[in-house]
C-alpha positions in Angstrom: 74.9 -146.8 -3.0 75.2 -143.9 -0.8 75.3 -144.7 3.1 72.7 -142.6 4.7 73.9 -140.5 7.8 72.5 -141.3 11.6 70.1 -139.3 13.2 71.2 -137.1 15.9 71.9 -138.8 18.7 68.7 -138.0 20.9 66.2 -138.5 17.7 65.1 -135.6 19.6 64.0 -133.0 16.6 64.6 -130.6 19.9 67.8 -128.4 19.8 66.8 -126.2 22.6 65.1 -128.5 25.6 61.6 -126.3 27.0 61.6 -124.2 29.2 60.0 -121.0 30.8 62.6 -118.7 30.8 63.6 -117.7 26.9 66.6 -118.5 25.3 68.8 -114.8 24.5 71.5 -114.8 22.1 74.2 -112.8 24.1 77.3 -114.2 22.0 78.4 -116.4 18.6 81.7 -117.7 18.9 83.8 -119.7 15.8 86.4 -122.4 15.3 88.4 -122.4 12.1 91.0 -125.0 10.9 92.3 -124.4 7.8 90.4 -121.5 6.8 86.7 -123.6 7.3 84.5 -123.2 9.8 84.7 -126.2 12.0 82.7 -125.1 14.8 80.0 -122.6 15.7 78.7 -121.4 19.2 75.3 -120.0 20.3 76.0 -119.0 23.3 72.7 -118.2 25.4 73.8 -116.8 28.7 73.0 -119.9 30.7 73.8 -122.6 28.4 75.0 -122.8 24.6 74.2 -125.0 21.6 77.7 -126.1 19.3 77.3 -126.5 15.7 80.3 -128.5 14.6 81.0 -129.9 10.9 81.2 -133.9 10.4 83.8 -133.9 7.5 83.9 -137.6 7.2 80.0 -136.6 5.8 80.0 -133.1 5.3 76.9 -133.4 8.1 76.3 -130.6 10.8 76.1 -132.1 14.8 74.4 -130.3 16.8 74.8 -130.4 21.1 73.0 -128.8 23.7 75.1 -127.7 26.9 73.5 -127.1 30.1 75.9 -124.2 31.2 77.6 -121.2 29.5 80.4 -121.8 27.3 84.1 -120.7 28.1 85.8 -119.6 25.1 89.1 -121.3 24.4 92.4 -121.0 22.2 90.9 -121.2 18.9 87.6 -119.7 19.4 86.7 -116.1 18.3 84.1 -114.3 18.8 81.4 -113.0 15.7 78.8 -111.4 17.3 79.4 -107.6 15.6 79.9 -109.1 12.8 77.0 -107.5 10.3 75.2 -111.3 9.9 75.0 -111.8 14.0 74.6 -107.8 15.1 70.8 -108.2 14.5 70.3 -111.4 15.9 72.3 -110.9 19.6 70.6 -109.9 22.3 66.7 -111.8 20.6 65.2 -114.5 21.9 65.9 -117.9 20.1 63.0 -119.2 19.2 62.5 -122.1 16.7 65.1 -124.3 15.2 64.3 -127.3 12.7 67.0 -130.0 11.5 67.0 -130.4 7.1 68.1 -133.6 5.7 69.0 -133.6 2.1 68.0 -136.0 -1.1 70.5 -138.3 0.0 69.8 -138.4 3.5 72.9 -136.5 4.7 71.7 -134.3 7.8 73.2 -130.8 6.4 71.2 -127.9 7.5 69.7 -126.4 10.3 67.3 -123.0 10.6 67.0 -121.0 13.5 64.4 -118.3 14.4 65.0 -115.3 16.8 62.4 -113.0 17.6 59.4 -115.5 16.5 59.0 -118.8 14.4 60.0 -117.6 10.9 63.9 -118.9 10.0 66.3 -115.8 10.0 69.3 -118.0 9.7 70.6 -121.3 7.9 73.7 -123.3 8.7 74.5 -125.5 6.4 77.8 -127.5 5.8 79.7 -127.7 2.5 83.2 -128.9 1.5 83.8 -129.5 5.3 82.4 -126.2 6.6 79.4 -124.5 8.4 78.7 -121.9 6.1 76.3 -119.0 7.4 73.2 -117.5 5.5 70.5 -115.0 6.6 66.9 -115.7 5.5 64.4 -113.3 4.8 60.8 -113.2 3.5 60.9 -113.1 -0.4 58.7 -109.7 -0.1 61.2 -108.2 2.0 64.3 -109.5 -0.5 62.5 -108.2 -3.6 62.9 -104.0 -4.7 59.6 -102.6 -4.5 58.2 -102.0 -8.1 57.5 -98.4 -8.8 55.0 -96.9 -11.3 55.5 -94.5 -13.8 55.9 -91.8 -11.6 58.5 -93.3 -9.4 55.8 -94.0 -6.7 56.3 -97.4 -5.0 53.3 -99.7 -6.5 50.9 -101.1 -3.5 50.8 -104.7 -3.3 46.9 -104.7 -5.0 48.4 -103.3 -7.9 50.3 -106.0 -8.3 
């Protein structure tokens, strides 16, 4: 039997409480213990959202702080890194929580610059790994005909 992980502690599907003003990515920041990724920082000027592995479960917890966050011993920073360049300095919009098949809270997607997911964190093997998203049509080489001309999408 499989023991099913908690709910985040709010039940509170909410990463980011409403407000007026917009959330901005200004910096990502990263804790890493034995070469995993414990912990991950969104850190949105006024306040910050932490991303930290559960590796009891291999489940992601998420929390919410109401002010900026002060880098300390251990934490580096990621934001030119190629994943984050694009991303820093856009408006965080959505975020949804993903549970897997066996109940295990392991994933979380997170828009910036309107509601589709641009990123996934997900944990595995103790660790928040980091992936990009991107719209299949975007992801997919444009077919060319047999001229080398790039095919319109009615052709398809």
């Amino acid at each position: 039997m499989n023991l099913l992980a908690s709910l985040p502690d709010s039940r509170d599907p909410l990463l980011l409480p409403p407000r007026e003003k917009p959330y901005v990515l200004s910096d990502v920041l990263e804790k890493r213990v034995y070469g995993c990724r414990d912990e991950l920082i969104l850190n949105l000027g006024d306040c910050s959202l932490r991303f930290k592995v559960d590796i009891d479960t291999d489940t992601i917890t998420s929390q919410f702080q109401p002010s900026s966050f002060r880098a300390k011993k251990g934490y580096a920073s990621i934001q030119s890194a190629e994943l984050w360049k694009k991303f820093v300095g856009k408006e965080c919009g959505w975020t949804w929580f993903a549970w897997n098949q066996q109940g295990y809270l392991d994933s979380v997607l997170i828009s910036f610059d309107g509601i589709e997911p641009n990123v996934l964190l997900q944990t595995m093997a103790s660790s928040i790994d980091v992936f990009v998203i991107s719209p299949a049509d975007k992801a997919i080489p444009a077919r060319k005909d047999r001229n080398g001309k790039r095919e319109t999408k009615s052709k398809r």
